[in-house]
C-alpha positions in Angstrom: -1.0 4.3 34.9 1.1 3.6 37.6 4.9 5.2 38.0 6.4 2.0 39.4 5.7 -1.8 40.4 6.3 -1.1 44.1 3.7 2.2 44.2 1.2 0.2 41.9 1.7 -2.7 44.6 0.9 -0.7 47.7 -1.7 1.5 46.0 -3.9 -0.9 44.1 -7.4 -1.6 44.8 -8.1 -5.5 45.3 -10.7 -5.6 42.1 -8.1 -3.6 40.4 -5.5 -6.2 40.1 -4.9 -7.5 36.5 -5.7 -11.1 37.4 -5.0 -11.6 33.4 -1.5 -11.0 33.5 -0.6 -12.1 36.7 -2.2 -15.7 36.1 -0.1 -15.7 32.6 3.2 -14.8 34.7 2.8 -17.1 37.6 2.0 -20.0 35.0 5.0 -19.6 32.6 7.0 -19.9 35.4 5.1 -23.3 36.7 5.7 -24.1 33.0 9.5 -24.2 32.8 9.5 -25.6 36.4 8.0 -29.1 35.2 10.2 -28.6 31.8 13.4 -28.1 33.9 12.1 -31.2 36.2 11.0 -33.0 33.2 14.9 -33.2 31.9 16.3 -33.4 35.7 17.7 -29.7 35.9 17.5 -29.6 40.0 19.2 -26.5 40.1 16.6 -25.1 37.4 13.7 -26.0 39.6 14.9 -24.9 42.8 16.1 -21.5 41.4 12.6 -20.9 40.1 10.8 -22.2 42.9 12.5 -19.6 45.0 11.3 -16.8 42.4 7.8 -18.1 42.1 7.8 -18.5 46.2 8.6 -14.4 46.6 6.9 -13.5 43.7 4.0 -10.9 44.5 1.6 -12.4 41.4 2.1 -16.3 43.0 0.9 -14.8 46.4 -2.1 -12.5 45.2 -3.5 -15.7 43.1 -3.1 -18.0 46.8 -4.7 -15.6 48.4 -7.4 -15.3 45.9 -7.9 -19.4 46.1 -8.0 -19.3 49.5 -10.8 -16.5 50.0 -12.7 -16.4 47.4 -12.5 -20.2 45.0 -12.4 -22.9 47.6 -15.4 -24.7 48.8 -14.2 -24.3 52.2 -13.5 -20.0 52.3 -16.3 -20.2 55.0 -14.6 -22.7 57.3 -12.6 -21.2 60.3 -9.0 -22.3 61.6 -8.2 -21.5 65.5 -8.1 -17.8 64.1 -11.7 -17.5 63.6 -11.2 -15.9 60.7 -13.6 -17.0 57.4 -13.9 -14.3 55.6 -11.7 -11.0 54.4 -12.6 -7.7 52.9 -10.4 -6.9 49.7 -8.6 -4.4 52.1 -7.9 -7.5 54.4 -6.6 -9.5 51.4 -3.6 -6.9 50.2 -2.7 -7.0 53.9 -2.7 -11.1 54.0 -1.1 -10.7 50.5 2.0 -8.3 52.6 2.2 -10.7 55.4 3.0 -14.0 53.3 6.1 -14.9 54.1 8.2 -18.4 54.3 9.7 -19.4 57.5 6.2 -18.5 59.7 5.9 -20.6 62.9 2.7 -22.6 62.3 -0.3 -22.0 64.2 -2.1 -25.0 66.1 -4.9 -26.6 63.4 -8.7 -27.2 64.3 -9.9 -30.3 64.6 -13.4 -31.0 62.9 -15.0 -35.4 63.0 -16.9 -35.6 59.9 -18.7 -38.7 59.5 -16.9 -41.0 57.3 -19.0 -41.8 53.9 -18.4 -45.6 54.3 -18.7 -46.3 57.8 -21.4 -46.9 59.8 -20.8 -44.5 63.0 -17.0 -44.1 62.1 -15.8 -40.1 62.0 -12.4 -38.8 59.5 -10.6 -36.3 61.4 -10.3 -32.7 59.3 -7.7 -29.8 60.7 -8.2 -26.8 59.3 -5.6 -24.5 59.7 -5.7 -20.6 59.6 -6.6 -18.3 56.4 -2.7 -16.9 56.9 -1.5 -20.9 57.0 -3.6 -21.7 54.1 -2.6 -18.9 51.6 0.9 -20.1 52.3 0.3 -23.4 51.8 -1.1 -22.8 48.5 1.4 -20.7 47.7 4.2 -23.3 48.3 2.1 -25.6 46.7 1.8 -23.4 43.7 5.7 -24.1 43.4 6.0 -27.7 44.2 3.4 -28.8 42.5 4.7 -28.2 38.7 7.7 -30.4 39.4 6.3 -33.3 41.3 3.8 -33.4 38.3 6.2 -34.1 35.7 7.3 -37.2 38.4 4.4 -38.6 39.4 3.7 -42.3 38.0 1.6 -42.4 35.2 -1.4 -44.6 37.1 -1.2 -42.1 40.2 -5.1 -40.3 39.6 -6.0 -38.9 43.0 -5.4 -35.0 44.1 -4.0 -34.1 40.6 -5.2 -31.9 38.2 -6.3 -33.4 34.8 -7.0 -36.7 36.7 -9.9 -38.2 37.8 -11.3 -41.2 39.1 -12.9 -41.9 35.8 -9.2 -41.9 34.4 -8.6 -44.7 36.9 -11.6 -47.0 36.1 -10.9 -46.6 32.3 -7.3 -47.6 33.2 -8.8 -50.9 34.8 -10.2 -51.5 32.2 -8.0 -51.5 29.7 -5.8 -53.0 31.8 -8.3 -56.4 31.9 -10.2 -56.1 28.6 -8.0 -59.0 26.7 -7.6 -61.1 29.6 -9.3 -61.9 33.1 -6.2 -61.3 36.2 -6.2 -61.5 40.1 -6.7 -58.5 41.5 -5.2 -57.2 45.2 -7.7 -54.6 46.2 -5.8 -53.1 48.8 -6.7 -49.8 51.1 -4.0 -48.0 53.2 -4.8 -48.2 57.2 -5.3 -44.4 58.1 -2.9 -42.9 55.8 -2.9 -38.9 56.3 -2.2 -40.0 60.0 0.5 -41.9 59.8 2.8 -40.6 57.5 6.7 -40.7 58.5 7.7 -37.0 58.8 11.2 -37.8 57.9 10.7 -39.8 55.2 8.5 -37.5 53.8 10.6 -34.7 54.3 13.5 -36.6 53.3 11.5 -37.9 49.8 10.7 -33.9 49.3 14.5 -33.3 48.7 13.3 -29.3 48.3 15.5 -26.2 49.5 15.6 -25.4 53.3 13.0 -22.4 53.3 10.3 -24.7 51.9 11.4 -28.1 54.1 11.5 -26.1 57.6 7.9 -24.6 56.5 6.7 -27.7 55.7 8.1 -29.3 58.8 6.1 -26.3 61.0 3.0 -27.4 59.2 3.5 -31.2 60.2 4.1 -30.7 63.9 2.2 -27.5 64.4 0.1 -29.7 66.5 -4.2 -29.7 66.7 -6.7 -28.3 68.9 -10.0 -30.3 69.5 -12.7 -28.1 69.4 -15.5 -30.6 70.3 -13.6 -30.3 74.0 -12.9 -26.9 73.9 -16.2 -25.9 73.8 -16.8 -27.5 77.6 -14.0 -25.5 78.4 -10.7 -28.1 78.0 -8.3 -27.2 75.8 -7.3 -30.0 74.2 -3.8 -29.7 72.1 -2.1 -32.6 71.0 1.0 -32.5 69.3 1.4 -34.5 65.7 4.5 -36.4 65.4 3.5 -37.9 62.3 0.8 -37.8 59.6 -0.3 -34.8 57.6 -3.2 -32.9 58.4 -6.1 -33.3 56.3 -7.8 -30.5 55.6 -5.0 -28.4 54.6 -4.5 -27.2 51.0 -1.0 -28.9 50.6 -1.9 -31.9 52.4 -3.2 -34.2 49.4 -0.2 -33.0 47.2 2.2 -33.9 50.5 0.0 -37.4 50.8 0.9 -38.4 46.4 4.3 -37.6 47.5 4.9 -39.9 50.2 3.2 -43.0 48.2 5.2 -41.9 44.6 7.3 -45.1 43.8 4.7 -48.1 44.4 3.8 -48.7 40.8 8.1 -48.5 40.2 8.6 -50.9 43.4 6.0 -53.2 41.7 7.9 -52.6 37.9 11.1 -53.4 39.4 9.9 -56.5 40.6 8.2 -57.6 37.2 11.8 -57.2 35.7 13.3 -60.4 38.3 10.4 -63.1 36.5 10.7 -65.2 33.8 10.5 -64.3 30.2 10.8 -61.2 28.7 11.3 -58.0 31.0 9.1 -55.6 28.5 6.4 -57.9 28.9 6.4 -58.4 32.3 6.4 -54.8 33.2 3.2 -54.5 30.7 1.4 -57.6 32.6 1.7 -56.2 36.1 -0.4 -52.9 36.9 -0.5 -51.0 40.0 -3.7 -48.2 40.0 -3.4 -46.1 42.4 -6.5 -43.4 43.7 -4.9 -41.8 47.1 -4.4 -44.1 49.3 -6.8 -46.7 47.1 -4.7 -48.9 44.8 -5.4 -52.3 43.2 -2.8 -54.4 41.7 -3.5 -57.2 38.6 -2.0 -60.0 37.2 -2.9 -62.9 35.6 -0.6 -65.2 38.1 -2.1 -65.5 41.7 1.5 -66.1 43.4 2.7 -62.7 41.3 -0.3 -60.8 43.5 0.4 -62.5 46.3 4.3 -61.6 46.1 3.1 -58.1 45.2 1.2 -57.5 48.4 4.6 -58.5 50.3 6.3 -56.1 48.5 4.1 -53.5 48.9 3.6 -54.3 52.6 7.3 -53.8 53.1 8.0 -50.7 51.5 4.6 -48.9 53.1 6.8 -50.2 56.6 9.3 -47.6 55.6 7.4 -44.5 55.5 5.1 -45.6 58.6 2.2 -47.3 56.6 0.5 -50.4 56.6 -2.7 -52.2 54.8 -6.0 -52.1 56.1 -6.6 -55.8 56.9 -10.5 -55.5 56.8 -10.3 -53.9 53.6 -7.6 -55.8 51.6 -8.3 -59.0 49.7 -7.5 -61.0 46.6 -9.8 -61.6 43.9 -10.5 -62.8 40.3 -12.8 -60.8 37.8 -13.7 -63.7 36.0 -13.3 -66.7 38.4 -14.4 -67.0 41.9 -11.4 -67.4 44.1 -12.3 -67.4 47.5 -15.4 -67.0 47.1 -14.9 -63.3 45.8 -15.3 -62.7 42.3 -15.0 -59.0 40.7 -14.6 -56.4 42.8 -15.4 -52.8 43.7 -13.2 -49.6 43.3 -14.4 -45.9 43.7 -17.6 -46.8 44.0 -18.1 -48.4 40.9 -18.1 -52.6 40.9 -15.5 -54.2 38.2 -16.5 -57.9 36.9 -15.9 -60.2 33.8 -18.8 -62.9 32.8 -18.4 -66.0 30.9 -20.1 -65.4 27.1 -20.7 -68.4 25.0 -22.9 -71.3 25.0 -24.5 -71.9 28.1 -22.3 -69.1 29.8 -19.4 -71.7 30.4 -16.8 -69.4 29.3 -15.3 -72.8 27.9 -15.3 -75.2 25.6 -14.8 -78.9 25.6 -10.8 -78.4 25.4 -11.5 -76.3 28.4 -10.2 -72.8 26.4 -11.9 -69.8 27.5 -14.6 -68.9 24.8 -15.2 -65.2 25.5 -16.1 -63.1 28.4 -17.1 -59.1 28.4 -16.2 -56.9 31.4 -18.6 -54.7 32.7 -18.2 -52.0 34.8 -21.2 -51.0 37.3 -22.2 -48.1 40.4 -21.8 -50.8 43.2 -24.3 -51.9 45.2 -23.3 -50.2 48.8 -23.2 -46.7 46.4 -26.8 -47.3 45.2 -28.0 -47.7 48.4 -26.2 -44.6 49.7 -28.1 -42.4 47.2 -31.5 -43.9 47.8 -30.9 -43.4 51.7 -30.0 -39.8 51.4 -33.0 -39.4 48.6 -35.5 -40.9 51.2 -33.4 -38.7 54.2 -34.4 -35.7 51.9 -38.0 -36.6 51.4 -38.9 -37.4 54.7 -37.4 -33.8 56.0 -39.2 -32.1 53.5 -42.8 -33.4 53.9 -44.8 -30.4 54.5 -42.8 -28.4 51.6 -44.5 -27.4 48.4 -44.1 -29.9 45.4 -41.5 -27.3 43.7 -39.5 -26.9 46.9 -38.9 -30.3 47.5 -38.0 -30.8 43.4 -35.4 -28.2 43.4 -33.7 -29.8 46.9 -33.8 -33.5 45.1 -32.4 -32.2 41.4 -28.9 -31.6 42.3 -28.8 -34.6 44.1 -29.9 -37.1 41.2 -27.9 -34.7 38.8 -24.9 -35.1 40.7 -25.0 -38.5 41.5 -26.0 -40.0 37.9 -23.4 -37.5 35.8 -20.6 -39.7 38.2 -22.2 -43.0 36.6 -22.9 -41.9 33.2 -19.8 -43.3 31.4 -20.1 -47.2 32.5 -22.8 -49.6 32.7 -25.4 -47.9 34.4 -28.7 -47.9 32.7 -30.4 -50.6 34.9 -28.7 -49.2 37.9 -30.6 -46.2 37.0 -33.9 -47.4 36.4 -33.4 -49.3 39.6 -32.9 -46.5 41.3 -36.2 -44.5 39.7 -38.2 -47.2 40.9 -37.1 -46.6 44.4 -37.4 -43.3 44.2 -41.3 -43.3 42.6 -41.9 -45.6 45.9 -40.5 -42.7 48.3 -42.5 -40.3 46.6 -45.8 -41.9 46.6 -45.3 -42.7 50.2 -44.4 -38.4 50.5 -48.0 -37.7 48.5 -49.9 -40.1 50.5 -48.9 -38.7 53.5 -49.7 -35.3 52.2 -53.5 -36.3 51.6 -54.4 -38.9 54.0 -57.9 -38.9 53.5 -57.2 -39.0 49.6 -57.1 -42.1 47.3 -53.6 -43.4 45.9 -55.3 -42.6 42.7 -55.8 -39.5 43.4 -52.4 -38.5 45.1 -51.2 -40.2 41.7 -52.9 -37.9 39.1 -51.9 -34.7 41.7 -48.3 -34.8 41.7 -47.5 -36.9 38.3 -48.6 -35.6 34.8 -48.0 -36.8 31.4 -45.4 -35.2 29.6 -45.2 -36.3 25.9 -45.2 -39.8 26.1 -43.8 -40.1 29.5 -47.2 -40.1 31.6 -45.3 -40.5 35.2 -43.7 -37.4 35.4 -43.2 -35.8 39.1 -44.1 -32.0 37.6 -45.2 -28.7 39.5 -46.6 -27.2 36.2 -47.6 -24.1 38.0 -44.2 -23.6 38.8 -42.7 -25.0 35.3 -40.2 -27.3 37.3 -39.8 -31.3 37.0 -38.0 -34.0 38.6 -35.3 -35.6 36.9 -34.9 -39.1 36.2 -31.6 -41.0 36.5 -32.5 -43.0 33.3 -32.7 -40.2 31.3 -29.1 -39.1 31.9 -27.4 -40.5 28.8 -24.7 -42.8 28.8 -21.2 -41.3 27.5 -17.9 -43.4 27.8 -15.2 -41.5 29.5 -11.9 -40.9 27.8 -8.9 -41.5 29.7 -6.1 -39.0 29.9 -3.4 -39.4 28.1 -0.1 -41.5 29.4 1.8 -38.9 32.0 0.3 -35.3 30.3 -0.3 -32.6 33.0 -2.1 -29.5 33.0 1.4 -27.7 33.4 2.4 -29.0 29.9 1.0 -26.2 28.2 -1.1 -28.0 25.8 -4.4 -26.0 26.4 -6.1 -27.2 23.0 -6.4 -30.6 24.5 -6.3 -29.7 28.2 -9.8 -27.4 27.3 -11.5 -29.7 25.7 -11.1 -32.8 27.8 -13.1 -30.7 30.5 -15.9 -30.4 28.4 -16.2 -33.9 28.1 -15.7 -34.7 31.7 -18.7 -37.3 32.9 -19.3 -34.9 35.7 -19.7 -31.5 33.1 -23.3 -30.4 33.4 -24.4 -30.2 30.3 -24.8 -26.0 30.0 -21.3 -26.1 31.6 -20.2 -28.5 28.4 -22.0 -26.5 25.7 -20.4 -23.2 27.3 -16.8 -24.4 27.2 -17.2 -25.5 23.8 -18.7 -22.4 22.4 -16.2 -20.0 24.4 -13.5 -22.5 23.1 -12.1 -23.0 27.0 -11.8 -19.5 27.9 -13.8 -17.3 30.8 -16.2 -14.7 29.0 -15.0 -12.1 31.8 -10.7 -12.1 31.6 -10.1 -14.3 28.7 -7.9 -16.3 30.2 -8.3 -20.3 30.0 -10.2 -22.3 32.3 -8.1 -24.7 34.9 -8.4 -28.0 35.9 -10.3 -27.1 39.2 -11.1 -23.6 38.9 -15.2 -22.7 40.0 -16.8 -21.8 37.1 -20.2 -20.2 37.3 -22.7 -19.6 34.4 -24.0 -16.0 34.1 -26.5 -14.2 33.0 -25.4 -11.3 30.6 -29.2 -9.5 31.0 -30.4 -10.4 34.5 -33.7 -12.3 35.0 -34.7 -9.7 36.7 -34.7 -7.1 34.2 -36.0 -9.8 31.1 -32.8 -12.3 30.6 -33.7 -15.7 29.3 -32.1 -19.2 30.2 -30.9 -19.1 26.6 -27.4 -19.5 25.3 -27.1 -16.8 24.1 -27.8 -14.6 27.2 -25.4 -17.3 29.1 -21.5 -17.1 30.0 -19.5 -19.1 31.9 -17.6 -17.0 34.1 -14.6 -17.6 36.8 -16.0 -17.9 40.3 -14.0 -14.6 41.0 -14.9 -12.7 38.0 -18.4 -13.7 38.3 -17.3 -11.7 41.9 -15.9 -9.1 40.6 -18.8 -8.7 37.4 -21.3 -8.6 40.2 -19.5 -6.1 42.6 -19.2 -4.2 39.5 -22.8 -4.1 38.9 -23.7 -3.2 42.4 -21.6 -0.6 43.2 -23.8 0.9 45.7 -22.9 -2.2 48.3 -20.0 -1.6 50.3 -18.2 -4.1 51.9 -16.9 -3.9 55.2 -13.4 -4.0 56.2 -10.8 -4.9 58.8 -8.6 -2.5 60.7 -5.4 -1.9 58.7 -2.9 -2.8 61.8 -4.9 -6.2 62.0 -2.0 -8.7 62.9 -2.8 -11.6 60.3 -0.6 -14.2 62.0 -0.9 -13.7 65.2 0.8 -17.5 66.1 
């Protein structure tokens, strides 16, 4: 077809690119990267770091993530730039290279899920930055994978934070410990540079770009838009927002669970089972630390405290404590991690937990949405309603869906089920007021028998029958327990026959998503190719509704997000998209 690589390089149409092949090139290579780093061949992982950071494949497949798969394409750096034509990608493809003087990132307050009036800071570099950060990260991720602590969850593919709450729990399920729930004081912005850097221990290409990334400095745009440039310079953190940064963040904590393991080997008894008493979970810059020994904990959090210190870190006093999941110490008893609330109760007669002899009868740890969560979703339930008042029925069904769908597929593998109901009685509350204040003049009764029908035996169901749409209910999600991964596998191990069908038992799978995986046994309908941890999928229609396509299996695929894109340009050929002028200068910083 083509007479060389170089001439099918230059001469290739964007769409045209065999995505198939270069995804199966670019992956081998991340493959014998964490083998090579796996067995501690440094030379081996440098040598094909360097070839994956040149390679053309590695740098068509970051730009691809960047412009067409993440759930920020749409959000502009200092460059302005959001979205590229597929004449403007091969040029952004041609301009990657290493070495690139940084541009200044944007900053963008978002409010802070948590906190009452409290803003993150985001910086959001430029399309050029951020197709070179994932391409570096492409090559640095593969090794620090087969390193990473096996109770590290957060910002790595195949974890989760279900993996983490299933790891608390089989950490406490024999026997109630002390708990440090500990959170790091602004972590992203205080990173040491140096020590990061330093902790890296990468080839001097990647290490001055990364460096140019870290003091690249930020522009405030909430400022600039009265006209006062802003710039500050970063001498220390990493940016949030950018595509390496939570890869650059697991990094810079990697060694806390060893700190704490190294300790356990110094106390009495045997060192095998003192390593296997002490756990350290970490979820970004969320950990929790248990033992059954209160002055262990309490020697822990001075350990920990003390190495944070030398990479520029510290706890967050306000959200740091000791606790017991059986026992109240402190008046705390159980506590809550990523949103879910962890707690042991007494189970015997009389709920002592104890006997005469005073030996511990029983107890059964269960695993709960917290509170603060629950009331969180009702909020932004009755926010919804209350902005949607004058809507049709239907309308305001299809905005609340998603919302309950979401929410109640993140709880669906503890103890949620009278969490759930809970939270359908609030929600039939905010809905009656909604009807009511639709028909004024109109009985309760009558609102009532409007907007609810009887479906089956279910006679309180909030239905637009004309429309053939109903509410959901969070109590009719059903309640699956969540497997945890595997000890210290990765994605990158090549094991696709488990890696595929863990994601189709992920608690946060819709359900056509699930059935779709399993019947295409892991792989997209469009290239063939296996699904990835993280990848967009999208479920297609193989006959449009349009033209007479049912929601039936059989007329559904579950597609890539950019072979769903490139399925859909392929069946509208008549739309052209627009493009940039060739000699447009990507990188202009």
């Amino acid at each position: 077809m083509y007479t060389s690589k170089t001439s099918f390089k230059t001469t290739v149409e964007w769409n045209a690119i065999p995505w198939r092949k270069l995804e199966r090139k670019v992956f081998k290579l991340q493959k014998r990267i964490y083998k090579a780093s796996q067995r501690g061949d440094v030379k081996t992982v440098k040598k094909l770091q360097k070839t994956l950071v040149h390679s053309w494949s590695a740098k068509c497949l970051a730009v691809r993530k960047v412009t067409q798969e993440n759930r920020g394409k749409k959000t502009a750096g200092v460059d302005g730039l959001k979205s590229l034509s597929p004449k403007a990608r091969l040029i952004l493809v041609k301009s990657l290279r290493l070495g690139s003087k940084a541009a200044p990132t944007r900053r963008v307050w978002i409010p802070k899920p948590d906190s009452e009036g409290e803003k993150r800071p985001l910086s959001i570099p430029t399309i050029y930055d951020r197709a070179l950060q994932t391409l570096v990260k492409i090559a640095l991720e593969p090794e620090w994978e087969a390193r990473f602590e096996g109770n590290s969850f957060g910002f790595r593919p195949g974890r989760s934070a279900h993996d983490a709450i299933e790891a608390i729990f089989l950490t406490i399920r024999f026997k109630p410990k002390y708990v440090l729930d500990a959170d790091i004081a602004r972590c992203f912005d205080r990173i040491n540079h140096n020590a990061l850097l330093s902790k890296l221990n990468t080839f001097p290409t990647i290490r001055r770009q990364i460096r140019e990334w870290l003091r690249a400095g930020v522009i405030d745009f909430a400022a600039y838009s009265n006209r006062q440039k802003t710039y500050s310079r970063t001498s220390e953190g990493a940016p949030q927002g950018g595509c390496i940064s939570p890869l650059l963040a697991n990094i810079a904590l990697h060694g806390m669970e060893n700190q704490i393991k190294q300790f356990a080997l110094t106390l009495p008894g045997s060192k095998t089972a003192n390593r296997q008493a002490i756990s350290l979970i970490r979820f970004a810059d969320d950990f929790v630390i248990l033992h059954e020994n209160l002055t262990v904990v309490q020697r822990c959090q001075q350990i920990i405290a003390e190495w944070l210190s030398g990479i520029g870190l510290e706890l967050k006093p306000s959200k740091t404590r000791i606790s017991h999941t059986l026992n109240k110490h402190e008046d705390n008893v159980g506590f809550d991690f990523l949103g879910f609330t962890i707690r042991q109760f007494a189970v015997g007669k009389g709920h002592s937990g104890k006997n005469r002899g005073g030996i511990l009868l029983g107890f059964k740890t269960i695993i709960t949405p917290s509170k603060a969560k629950l009331n969180a979703h009702t909020y932004q339930i009755g926010k919804v309603i209350e902005s949607h008042k004058s809507v049709p029925q239907f309308d305001l069904i299809a905005h609340l869906n998603p919302i309950i769908r979401g929410w109640t597929s993140y709880y669906a593998s503890v103890v949620s089920k009278r969490i759930f109901n809970k939270a359908d009685s609030i929600l039939f509350s905010q809905l009656k007021a909604w009807a009511e204040h639709r028909h004024p003049n109109k009985s309760s009764q009558w609102s009532c028998q409007k907007y609810w029908q009887t479906i089956g035996s279910d006679n309180w169901v909030f239905t637009s029958i004309n429309r053939g749409i109903r509410l959901l209910k969070h109590r009719e999600t059903p309640i699956v327990r969540h497997t945890k991964v595997q000890g210290s596998r990765s994605p990158f191990d090549g094991d696709w026959v488990y890696w595929s069908s863990r994601m189709g038992k992920h608690p946060e799978a819709p359900t056509r998503v699930a059935t779709l995986l399993k019947m295409q046994k892991g792989k997209c309908a469009h290239c063939g190719l296996f699904f990835h941890d993280g990848d967009l999928m999208e479920i297609d229609h193989k006959t449009p509704r349009s033209k007479g396509g049912k929601d039936s299996y059989d007329n559904l695929q579950l597609l890539h997000g950019h072979c769903h894109d490139a399925k859909t340009a392929a069946d509208n050929v008549a739309i052209k998209v627009p493009e940039i002028d060739e000699d447009y200068h990507l990188n202009p910083f």
